[in-house]
C-alpha positions in Angstrom: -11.6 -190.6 -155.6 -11.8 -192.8 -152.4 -9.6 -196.0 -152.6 -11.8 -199.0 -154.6 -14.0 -196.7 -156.1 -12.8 -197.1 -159.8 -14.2 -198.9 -162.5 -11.8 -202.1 -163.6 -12.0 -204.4 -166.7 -12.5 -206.6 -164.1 -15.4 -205.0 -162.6 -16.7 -204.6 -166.2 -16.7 -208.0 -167.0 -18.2 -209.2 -163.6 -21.2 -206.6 -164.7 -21.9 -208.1 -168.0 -21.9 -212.0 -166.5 -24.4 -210.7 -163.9 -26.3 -209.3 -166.5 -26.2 -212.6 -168.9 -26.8 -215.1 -166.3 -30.2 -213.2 -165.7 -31.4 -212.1 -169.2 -29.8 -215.2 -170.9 -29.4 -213.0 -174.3 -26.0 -211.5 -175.2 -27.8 -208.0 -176.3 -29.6 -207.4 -173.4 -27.0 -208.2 -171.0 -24.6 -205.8 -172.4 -27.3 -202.8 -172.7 -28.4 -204.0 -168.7 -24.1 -203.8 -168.1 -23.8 -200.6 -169.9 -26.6 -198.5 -167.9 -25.2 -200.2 -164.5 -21.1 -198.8 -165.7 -23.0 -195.6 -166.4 -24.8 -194.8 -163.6 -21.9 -195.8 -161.4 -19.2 -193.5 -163.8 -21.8 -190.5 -163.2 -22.1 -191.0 -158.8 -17.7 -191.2 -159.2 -17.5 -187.9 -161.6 -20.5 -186.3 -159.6 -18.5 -186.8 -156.2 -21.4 -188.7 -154.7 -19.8 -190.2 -151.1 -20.0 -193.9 -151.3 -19.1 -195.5 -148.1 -18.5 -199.5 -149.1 -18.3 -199.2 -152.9 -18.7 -203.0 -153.7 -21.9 -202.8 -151.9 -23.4 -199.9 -153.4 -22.7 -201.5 -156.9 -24.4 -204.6 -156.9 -27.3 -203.2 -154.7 -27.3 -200.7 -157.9 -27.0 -203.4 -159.8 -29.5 -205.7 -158.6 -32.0 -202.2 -158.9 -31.2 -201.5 -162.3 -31.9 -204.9 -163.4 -35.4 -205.1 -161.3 -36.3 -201.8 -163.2 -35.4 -203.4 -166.6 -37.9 -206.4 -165.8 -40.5 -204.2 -164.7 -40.6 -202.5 -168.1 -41.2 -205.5 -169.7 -43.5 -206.6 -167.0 -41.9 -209.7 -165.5 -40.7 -210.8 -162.4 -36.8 -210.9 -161.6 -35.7 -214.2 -161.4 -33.2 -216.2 -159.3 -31.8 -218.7 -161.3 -29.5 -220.6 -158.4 -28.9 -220.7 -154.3 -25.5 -218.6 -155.0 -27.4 -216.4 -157.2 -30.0 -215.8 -154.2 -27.0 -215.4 -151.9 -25.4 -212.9 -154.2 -28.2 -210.8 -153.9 -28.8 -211.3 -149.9 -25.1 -210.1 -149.6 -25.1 -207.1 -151.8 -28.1 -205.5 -150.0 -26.5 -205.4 -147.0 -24.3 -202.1 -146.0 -21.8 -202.8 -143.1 -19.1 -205.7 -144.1 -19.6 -207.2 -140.8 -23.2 -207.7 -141.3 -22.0 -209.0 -144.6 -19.8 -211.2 -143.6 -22.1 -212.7 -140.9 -24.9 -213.4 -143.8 -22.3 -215.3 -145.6 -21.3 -217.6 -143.4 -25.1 -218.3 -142.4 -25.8 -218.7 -146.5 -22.7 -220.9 -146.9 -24.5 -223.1 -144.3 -27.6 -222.9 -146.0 -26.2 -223.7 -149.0 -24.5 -226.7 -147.6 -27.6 -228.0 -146.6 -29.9 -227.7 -149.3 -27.0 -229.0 -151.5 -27.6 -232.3 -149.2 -31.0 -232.9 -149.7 -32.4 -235.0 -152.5 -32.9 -234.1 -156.2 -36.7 -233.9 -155.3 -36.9 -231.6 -151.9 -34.2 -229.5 -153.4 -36.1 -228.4 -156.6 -38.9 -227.5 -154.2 -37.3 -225.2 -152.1 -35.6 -223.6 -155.4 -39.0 -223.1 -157.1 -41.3 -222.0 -154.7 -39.0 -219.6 -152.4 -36.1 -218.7 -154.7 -38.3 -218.4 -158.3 -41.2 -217.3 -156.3 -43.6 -220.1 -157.8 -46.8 -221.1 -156.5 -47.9 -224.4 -155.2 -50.2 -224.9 -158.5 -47.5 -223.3 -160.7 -44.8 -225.8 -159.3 -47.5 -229.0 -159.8 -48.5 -228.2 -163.3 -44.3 -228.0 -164.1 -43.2 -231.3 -162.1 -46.7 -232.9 -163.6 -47.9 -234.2 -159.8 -50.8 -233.3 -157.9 -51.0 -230.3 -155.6 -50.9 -232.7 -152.5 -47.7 -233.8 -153.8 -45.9 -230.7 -153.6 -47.3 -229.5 -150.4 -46.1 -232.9 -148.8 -43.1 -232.4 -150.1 -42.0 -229.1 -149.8 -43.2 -229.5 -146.1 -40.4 -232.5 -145.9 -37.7 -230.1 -147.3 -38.5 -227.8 -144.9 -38.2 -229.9 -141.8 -34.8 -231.7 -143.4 -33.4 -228.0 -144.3 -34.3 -227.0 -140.8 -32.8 -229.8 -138.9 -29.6 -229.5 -140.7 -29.2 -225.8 -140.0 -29.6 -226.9 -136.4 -26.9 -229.9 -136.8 -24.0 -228.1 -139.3 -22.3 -226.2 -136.6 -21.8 -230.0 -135.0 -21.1 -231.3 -138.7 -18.7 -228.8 -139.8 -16.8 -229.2 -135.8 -16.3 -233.0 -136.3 -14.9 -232.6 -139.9 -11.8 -230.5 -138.4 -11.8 -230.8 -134.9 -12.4 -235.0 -133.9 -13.9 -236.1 -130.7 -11.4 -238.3 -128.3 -12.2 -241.9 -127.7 -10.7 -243.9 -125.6 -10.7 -247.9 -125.3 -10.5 -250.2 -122.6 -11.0 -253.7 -124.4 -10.0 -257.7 -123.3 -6.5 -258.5 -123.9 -5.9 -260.4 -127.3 -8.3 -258.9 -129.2 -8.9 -259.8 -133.1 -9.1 -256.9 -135.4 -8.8 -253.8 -133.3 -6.9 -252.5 -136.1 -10.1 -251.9 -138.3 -11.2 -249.4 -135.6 -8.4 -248.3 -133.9 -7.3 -245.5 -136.3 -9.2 -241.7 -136.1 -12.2 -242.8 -138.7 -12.9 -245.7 -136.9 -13.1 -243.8 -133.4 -15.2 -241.7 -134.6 -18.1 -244.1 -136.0 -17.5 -245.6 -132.8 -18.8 -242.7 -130.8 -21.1 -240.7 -133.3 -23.5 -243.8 -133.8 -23.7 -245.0 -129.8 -26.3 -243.0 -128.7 -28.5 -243.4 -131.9 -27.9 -245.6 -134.7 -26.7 -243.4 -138.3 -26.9 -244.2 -141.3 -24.1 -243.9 -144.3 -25.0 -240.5 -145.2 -25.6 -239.3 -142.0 -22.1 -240.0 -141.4 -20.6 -238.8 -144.2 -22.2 -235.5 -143.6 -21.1 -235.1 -140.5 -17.4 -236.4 -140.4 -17.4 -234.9 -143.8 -16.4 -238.7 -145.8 -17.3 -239.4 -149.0 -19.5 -242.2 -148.8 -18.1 -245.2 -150.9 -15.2 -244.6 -148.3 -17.2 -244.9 -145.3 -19.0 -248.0 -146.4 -16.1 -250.4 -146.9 -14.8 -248.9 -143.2 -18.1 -249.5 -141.6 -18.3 -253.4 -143.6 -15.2 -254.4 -141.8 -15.6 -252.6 -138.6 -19.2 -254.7 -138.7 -17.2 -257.8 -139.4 -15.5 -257.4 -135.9 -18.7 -257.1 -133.8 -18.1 -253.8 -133.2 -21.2 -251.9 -134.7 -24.6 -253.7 -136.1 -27.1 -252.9 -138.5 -30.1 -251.5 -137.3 -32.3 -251.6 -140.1 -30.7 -250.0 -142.7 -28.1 -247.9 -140.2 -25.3 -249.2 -137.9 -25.2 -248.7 -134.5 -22.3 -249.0 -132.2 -22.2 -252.7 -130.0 -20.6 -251.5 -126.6 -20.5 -248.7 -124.0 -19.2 -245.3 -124.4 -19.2 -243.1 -121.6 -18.4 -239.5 -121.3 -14.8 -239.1 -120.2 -16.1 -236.6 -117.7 -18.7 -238.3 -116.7 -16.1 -241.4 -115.8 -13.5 -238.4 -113.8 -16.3 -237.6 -111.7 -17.0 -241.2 -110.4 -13.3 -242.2 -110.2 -12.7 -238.5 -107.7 -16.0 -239.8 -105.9 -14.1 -243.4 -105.6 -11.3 -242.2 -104.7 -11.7 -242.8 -101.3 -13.0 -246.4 -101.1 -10.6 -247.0 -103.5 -7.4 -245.6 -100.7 -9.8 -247.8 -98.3 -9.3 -250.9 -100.2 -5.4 -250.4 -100.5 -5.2 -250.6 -96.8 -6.7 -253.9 -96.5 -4.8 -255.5 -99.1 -1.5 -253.9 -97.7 -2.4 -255.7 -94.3 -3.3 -258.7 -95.1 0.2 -258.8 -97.0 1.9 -257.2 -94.3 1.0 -259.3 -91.2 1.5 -262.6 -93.3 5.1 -262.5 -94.8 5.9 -265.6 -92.7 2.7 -267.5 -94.0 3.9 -266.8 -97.4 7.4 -267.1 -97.5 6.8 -270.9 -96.0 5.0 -272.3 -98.8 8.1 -272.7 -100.5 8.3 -270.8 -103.7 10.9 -270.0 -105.6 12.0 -266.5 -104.5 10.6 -266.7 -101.2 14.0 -265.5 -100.5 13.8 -262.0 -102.5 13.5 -259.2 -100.5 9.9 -257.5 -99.3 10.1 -254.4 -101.4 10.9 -257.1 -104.3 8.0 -259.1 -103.5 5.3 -256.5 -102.5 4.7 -255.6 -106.4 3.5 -259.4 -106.9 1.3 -260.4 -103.7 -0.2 -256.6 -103.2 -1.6 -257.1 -107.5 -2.5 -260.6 -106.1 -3.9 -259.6 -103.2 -6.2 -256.4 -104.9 -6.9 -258.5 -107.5 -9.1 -261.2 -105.1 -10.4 -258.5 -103.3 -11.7 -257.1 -106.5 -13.4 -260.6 -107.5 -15.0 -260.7 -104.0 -16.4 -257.5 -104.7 -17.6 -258.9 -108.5 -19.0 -262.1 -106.3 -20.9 -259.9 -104.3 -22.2 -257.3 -107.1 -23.1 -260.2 -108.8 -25.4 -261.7 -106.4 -28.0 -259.0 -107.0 -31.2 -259.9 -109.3 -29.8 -257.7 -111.5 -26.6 -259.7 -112.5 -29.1 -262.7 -112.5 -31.2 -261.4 -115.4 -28.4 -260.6 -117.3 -26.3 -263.3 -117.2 -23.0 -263.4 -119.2 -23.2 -264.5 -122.9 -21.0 -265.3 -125.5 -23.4 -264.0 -128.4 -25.7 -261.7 -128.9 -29.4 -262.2 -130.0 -28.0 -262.2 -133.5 -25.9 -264.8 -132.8 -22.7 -262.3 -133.0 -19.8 -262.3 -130.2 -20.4 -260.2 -127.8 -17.2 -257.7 -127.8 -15.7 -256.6 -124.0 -14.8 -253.1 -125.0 -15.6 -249.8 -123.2 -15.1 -246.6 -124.4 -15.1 -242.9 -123.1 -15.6 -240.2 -125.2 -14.8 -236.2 -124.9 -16.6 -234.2 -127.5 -14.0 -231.1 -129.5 -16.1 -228.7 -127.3 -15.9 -230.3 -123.7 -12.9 -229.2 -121.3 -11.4 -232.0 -119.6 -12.2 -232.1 -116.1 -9.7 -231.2 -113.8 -8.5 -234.0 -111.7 -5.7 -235.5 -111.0 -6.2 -240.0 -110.2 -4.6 -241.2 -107.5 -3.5 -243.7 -109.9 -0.6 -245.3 -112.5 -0.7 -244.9 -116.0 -0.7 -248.9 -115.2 -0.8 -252.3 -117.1 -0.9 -255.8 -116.2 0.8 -258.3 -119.1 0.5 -262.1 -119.6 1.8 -264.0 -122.3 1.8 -267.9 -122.3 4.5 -269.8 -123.6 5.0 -273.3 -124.6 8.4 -275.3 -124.6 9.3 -277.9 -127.3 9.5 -280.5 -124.3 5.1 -279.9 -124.5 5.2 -277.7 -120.8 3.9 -274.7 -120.1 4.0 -271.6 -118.6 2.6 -268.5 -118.2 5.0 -265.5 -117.9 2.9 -262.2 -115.9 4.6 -258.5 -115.4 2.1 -257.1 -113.3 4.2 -253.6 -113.2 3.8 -252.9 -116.6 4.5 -248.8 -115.7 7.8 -246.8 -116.0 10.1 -246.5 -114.8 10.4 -250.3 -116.4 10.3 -250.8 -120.1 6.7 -252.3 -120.9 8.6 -255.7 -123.2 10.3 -256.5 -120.3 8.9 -260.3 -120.6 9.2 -260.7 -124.3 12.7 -262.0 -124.3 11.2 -265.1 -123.0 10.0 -267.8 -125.3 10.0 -271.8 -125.9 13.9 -272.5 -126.1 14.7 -270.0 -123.0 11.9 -270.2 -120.3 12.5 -274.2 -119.7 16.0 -273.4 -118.8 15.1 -270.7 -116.4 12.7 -273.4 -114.7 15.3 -275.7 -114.6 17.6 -273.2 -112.9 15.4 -272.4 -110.5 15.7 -276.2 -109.7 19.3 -276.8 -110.1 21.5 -273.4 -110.1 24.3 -275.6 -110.7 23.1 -277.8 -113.4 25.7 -278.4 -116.3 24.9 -276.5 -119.5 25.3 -277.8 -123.1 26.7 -275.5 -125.2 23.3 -274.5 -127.0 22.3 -273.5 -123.3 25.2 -271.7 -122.4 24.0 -269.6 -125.4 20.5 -269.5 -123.8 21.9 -268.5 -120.8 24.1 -265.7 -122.1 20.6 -264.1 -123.1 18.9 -264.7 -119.8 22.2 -263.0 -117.9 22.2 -259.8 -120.6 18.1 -258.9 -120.0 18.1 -259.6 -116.5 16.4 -262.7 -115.6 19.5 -264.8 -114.4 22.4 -263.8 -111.2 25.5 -265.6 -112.4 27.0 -266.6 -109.1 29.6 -268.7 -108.1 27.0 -271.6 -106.1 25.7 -271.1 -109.9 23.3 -269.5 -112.0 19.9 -267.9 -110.1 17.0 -266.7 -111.7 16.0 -263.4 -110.5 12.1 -263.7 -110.8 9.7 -265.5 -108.9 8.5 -268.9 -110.1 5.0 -270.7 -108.8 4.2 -273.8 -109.3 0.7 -274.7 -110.1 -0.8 -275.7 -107.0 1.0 -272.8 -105.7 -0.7 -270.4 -107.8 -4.1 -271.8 -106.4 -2.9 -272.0 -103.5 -1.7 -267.7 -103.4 -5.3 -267.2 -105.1 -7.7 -269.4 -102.5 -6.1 -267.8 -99.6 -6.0 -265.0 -100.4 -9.7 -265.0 -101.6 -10.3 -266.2 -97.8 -8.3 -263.5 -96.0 -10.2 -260.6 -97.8 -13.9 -262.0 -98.6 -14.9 -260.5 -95.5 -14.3 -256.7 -96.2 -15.5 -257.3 -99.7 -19.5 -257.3 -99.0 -19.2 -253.5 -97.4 -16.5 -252.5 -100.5 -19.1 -254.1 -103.1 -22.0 -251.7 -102.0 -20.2 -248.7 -101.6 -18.8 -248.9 -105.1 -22.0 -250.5 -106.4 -23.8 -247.1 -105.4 -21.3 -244.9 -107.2 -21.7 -246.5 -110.6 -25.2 -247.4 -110.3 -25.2 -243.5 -109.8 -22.9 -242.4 -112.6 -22.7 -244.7 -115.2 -26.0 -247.5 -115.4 -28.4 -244.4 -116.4 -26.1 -244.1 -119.3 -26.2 -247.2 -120.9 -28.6 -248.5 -123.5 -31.2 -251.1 -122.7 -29.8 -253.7 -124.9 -26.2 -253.1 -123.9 -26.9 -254.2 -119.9 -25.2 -257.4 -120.0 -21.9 -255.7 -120.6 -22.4 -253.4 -118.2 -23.0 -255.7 -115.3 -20.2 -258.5 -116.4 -17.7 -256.5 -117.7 -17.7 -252.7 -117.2 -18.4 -253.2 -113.8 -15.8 -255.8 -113.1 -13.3 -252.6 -114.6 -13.9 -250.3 -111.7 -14.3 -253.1 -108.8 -10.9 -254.4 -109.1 -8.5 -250.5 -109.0 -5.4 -252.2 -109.7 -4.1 -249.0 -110.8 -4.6 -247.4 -107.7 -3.1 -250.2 -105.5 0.2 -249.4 -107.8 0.0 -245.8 -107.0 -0.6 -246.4 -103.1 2.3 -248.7 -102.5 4.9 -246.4 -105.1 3.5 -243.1 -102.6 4.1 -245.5 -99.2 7.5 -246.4 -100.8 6.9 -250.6 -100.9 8.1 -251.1 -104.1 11.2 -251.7 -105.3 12.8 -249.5 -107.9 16.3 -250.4 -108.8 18.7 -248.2 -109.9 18.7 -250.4 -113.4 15.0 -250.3 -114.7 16.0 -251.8 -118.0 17.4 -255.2 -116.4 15.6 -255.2 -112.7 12.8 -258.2 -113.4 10.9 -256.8 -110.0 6.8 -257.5 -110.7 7.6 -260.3 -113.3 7.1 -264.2 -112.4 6.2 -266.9 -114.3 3.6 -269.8 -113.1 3.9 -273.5 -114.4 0.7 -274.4 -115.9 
């Protein structure tokens, strides 16, 4: 006897439930169960060759039981959808082919399983118990029309979710990647920032869902989903769209965004240059106007007035993006037709089955930090670290607050001023993170310090000295994402594109990091953790 060819009390009892979930009568299941054991004891004794065992049963089975109904003149039934997939699967010979129909019947299963009390009984009657249309009216008690409409509706519902389960079943296990560019000092990013959020985010920008929608296809339970999406709706983040949610920014295809940025990439390099030179041949200009560390050396320096000087060339190129009729019609708001804040965020999205594209960005893993602080005196300041990027520690400004920052200003003033003994303890903090040179002349803070007029000052001229390569810069880039990106976005989402995602790619701060670290401007001290290069503070 070939392995698996035997008959178990297992098998046995399996027999008799098939038989009594058919026949529904104790004594006819287990005469049904007792010819289907026999005939399958005489092929084992006779030494018939059975190939897959467990399939010639049940296909025996399932014949036996057809020949019992036939004697009584009825129809077999097919009582459930696992019932109807029981017999699908036994009929079939190979156990590839078998295993191939099940999956496809799981996903059938799924889906009627999903549709409403209503479209599901349709299906059930008419193509599992083999009713007719008039049959299945006169039993739900509705007119023929009825059931025709609707089993037509649980048709095109069953067959649209065959076509989507691959897609639902993919984002239950295997999440797309969002990523976020969004204004500093956002309110309640932490409603959407974790992996359920993300994912709302990008499956409802294209076209709004609705609850269950989503819940099918991240695989959520509802009453889950519908607390997440009331407080991600509280944030601005998604709307309602009548009774669906739809998300209220950009999202781009991460792929899509490579592509431009590698087509960039050379008026990007070209921008570098001009900022770099207008640095370059003005050190003397600068150093004169008499700011505290104009004394610091270039290398020192160069991490402050090249971000200064890319960042005005970037708003001369926003100036002169923005003077096209386009800009014009969609001038910034505050609040949306609704009356809801218009959020600044930008995503870009890689689906689980897209392959990054292969690139790699002339550009640092990069971050620009302000953070204003106020003194109990009532002055101001405004602390920047415009090399937020190893090798320095990204908190390298947060050791300055109220009590501190108005000493450093004063030192900056009077190195050798004479120190209570609560600033002596102020000071022995500002010496241990780096900001302040004990000397013997005195004490030297060792970042730059602008005064207000200063900072205008920095700002207008160098606004001046650039404006006039920003026109050719403007069109070149404008043409790139006009190309890549604007056929992307959604009618009523054009106001952010044109005053905020543009203003993202027009300024390549990044990249102006990257190009001075490769020409070696920068100054990298052999102390990361204390050197204070890139950080200075302005007096508001």
């Amino acid at each position: 006897m070939e392995k698996g060819m035997e008959i178990t009390e297992e098998l046995m009892e399996q027999t008799y439930q098939f038989c009594y979930k058919r026949l529904s009568n104790p004594d006819d299941a287990r005469d049904l169960a007792q010819d289907i054991l026999c005939e399958a004891l005489q092929a084992i004794s006779g030494g018939r060759k059975i190939i897959h065992f467990q399939s010639w049963f049940w296909k025996m089975a399932r014949n036996r039981y057809a020949v019992m109904m036939n004697r009584r003149n009825q129809k077999p039934t097919v009582s459930s959808i696992e019932d109807y997939m029981e017999v699908l699967v036994s009929e079939m010979e190979e156990p590839e082919e078998q295993m191939v129909l099940e999956e496809e019947l799981s996903r059938m299963h799924a889906v009627i399983a999903r549709l409403s009390e209503i479209h599901r009984e349709i299906l059930v009657q008419y193509y599992l118990k083999g009713q007719s249309i008039q049959k299945i009216a006169d039993l739900l008690e509705v007119p023929e029309g009825t059931v025709k409409r609707r089993l037509f509706d649980a048709k095109q519902k069953a067959r649209k979710g065959m076509k989507t389960m691959p897609r639902v079943t993919e984002l239950s296990y295997a999440p797309m990647e969002l990523e976020l560019w969004m204004s500093p000092g956002m309110q309640g990013k932490e409603v959407f920032w974790d992996l359920m959020g993300k994912q709302v985010l990008a499956a409802c920008y294209e076209n709004p869902k609705s609850v269950q929608e989503l819940s099918e296809e991240m695989q959520v339970a509802p009453c889950y989903l519908e607390d997440k999406l009331w407080r991600m709706e509280e944030t601005g983040v998604i709307g309602r769209v009548g009774k669906k949610v739809q998300t209220r920014f950009i999202i781009f295809s991460k792929n899509r965004i490579t592509d431009m940025l590698q087509d960039m990439e050379s008026i990007y390099m070209s921008m570098c240059e001009t900022a770099y030179h207008v640095v370059k041949d003005h050190w003397t200009e600068i150093r004169e106007t008499g700011f505290y560390g104009a004394h610091f050396p270039e290398k020192y320096l160069n991490m402050i007035f090249l971000y200064m000087a890319m960042e005005q060339l970037g708003r001369c190129c926003i100036e002169e993006y923005h003077k096209s009729g386009y800009w014009k019609e969609y001038a910034a708001k505050e609040h949306d037709c609704f009356g809801i804040q218009v959020q600044r965020i930008m995503g870009s999205v890689l689906m689980a089955d897209e392959v990054p594209a292969e690139y790699e960005r002339k550009a640092l893993d990069w971050q620009w930090y302000a953070n204003q602080v106020e003194t109990v005196s009532g002055k101001a300041f405004m602390v920047h670290d415009c090399f937020c990027a190893a090798p320095f520690p990204r908190d390298r400004i947060f050791g300055l607050h109220g009590n501190n920052v108005e000493l450093l200003y004063q030192l900056s003033k009077e190195p050798d001023k004479e120190l209570s003994y609560q600033e002596q303890v102020l000071l022995s903090g500002l010496v241990e993170n780096g900001f302040v040179a004990v000397q013997k002349e005195g004490c030297y803070p060792n970042i730059v310090i602008l005064e207000k007029e200063q900072w205008k000052y920095f700002r207008k001229w160098f606004y001046k000295k650039l404006h006039p390569a920003a026109k050719e810069y403007a069109e070149q880039l404008a043409k790139k994402l006009d190309q890549y990106l604007l056929p992307k976005v959604r009618k009523d989402l054009l106001e952010q594109y044109y005053n905020y995602v543009v203003n993202i790619f027009l300024i390549p701060a990044s990249n102006m990091m990257w190009w001075c670290k490769e020409k070696e401007l920068l100054d990298f001290s052999e102390n990361p953790e204390k050197s204070k290069a890139g950080v200075f503070m302005v007096v508001c």
